[in-house]
C-alpha positions in Angstrom: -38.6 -74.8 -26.9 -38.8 -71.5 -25.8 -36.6 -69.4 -24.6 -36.3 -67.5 -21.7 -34.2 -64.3 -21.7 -33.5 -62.9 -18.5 -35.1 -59.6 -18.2 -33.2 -56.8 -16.6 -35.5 -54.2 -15.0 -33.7 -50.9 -14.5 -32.2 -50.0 -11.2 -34.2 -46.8 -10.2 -31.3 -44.3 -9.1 -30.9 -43.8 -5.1 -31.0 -40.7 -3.5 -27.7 -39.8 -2.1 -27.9 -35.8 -0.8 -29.1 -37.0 2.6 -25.7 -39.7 2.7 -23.8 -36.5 1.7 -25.2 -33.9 4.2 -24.8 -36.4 7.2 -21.0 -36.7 6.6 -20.7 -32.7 6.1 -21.9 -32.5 8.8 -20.2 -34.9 10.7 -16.8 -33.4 8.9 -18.2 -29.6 10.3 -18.1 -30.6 13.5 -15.5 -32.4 14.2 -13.0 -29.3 12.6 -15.6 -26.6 14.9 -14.5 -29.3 18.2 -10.7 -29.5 16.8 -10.8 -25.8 16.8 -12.3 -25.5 20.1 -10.2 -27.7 21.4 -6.9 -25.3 20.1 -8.2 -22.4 21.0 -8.9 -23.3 24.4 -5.5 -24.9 24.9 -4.3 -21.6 23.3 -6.3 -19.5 25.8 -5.0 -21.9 28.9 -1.4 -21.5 27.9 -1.5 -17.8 27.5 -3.1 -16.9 30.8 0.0 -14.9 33.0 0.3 -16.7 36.3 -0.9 -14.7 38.7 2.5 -14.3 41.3 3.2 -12.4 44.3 6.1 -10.0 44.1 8.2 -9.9 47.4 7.9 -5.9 48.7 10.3 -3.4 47.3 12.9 -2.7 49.8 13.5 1.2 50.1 17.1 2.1 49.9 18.3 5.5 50.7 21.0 6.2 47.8 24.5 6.9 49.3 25.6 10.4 47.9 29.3 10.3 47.2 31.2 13.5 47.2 34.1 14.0 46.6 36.5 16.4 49.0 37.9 19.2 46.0 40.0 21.7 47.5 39.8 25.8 46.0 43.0 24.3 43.5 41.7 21.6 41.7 41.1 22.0 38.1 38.7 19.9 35.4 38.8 19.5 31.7 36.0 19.9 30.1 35.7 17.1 27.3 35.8 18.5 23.8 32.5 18.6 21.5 35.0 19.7 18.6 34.4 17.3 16.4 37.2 18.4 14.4 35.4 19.6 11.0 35.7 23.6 12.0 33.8 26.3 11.0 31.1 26.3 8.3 32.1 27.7 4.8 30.9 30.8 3.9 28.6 31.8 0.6 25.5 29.7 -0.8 21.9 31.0 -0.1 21.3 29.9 3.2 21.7 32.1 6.2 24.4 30.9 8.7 22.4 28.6 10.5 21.6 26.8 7.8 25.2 26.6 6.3 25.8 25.5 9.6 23.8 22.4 9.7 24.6 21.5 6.0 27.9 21.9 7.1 27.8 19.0 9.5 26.4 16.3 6.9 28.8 17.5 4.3 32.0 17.6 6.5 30.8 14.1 7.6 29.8 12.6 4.0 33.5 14.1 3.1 35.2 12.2 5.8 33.3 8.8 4.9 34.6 9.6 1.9 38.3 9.6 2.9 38.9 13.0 3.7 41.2 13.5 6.6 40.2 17.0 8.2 37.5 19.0 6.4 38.5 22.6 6.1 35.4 25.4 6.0 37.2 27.8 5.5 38.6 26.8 2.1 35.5 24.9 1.6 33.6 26.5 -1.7 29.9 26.8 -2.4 28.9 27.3 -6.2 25.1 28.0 -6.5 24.2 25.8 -9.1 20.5 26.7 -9.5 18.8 30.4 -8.2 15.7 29.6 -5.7 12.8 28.6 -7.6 9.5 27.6 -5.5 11.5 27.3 -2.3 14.4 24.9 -3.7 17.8 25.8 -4.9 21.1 23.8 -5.4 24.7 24.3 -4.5 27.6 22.6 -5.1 29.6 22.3 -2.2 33.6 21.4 -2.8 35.0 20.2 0.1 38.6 21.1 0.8 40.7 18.5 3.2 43.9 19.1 4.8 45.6 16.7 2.8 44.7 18.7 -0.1 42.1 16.5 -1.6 38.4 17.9 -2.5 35.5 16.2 -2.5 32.4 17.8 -4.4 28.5 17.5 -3.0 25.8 18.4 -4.7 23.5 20.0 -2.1 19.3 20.8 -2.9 17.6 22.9 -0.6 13.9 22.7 0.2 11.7 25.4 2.4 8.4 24.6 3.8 6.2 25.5 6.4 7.9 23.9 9.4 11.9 25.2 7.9 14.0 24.3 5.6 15.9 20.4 4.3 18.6 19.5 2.2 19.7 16.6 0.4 23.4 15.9 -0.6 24.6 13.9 -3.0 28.4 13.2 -4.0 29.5 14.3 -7.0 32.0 12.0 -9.0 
């Protein structure tokens, strides 16, 4: 007897890469219509109605004056803000001392000073002008006696001079 084996031809491989391209594709465009379809909605929601404003009504402003007679007197509120005069000494001219004056008055009071005094303020200059910079050191004095030290830098430029302070422990 003879026997008979089955004989198993090889399977030839298929070609898949058109299989694969069709559904890229088909995956492409249906994101490119889902994006469509949000933009548009995006584009439809954003639109401003167009609405018709009633007119502006023009009203004549009614002046009120009041009747002052040759007797009457005003107070003129006060723009002392209670820090006084700017210290004297330091480098910078008084317009300057002035303005530093201000932030260091201020940074004293956040500090818990109670009334900055300039006049018994003192100003130590800590380092000559070199380059346009120098630094002072700035002891505030407060009417409760306290002082409170800043160390102030100075910087000149074109456009005028800064300043930096910082407190000093």
């Amino acid at each position: 007897m003879q026997s008979t084996e089955p004989t198993i031809e090889p399977v030839e491989p298929k070609n898949r890469t058109p299989l694969i391209l069709a559904i890229s594709a088909i995956v492409l465009l249906c994101c490119c219509l889902a994006l469509g379809i949000a933009g548009y909605f995006t584009y439809i929601t954003m639109q401003v109605p167009q609405t018709e404003f009633p007119p502006v009504e023009e009203v004549t402003p009614e002046v009120f004056e009041p009747e002052l007679s040759p007797t009457d007197t005003f107070e003129v509120p006060s723009t002392d803000l209670g820090i006084g005069e700017a210290p004297t000494g330091g480098r910078g001219n008084d317009i300057l001392r002035n303005d530093t004056w201000q932030y260091v008055a201020f940074a004293a009071m956040g500090q818990g000073c109670d009334q900055p005094i300039g006049a018994d303020t003192q100003i130590e200059v800590l380092q000559e002008p070199q380059n346009g910079v120098w630094v002072e050191k700035w002891t505030v004095a407060c009417a409760s006696g306290d002082t409170y030290p800043f160390e102030v830098e100075f910087i000149l430029d074109d456009t005028g001079a800064r300043f930096n302070i910082k407190s000093l422990p």
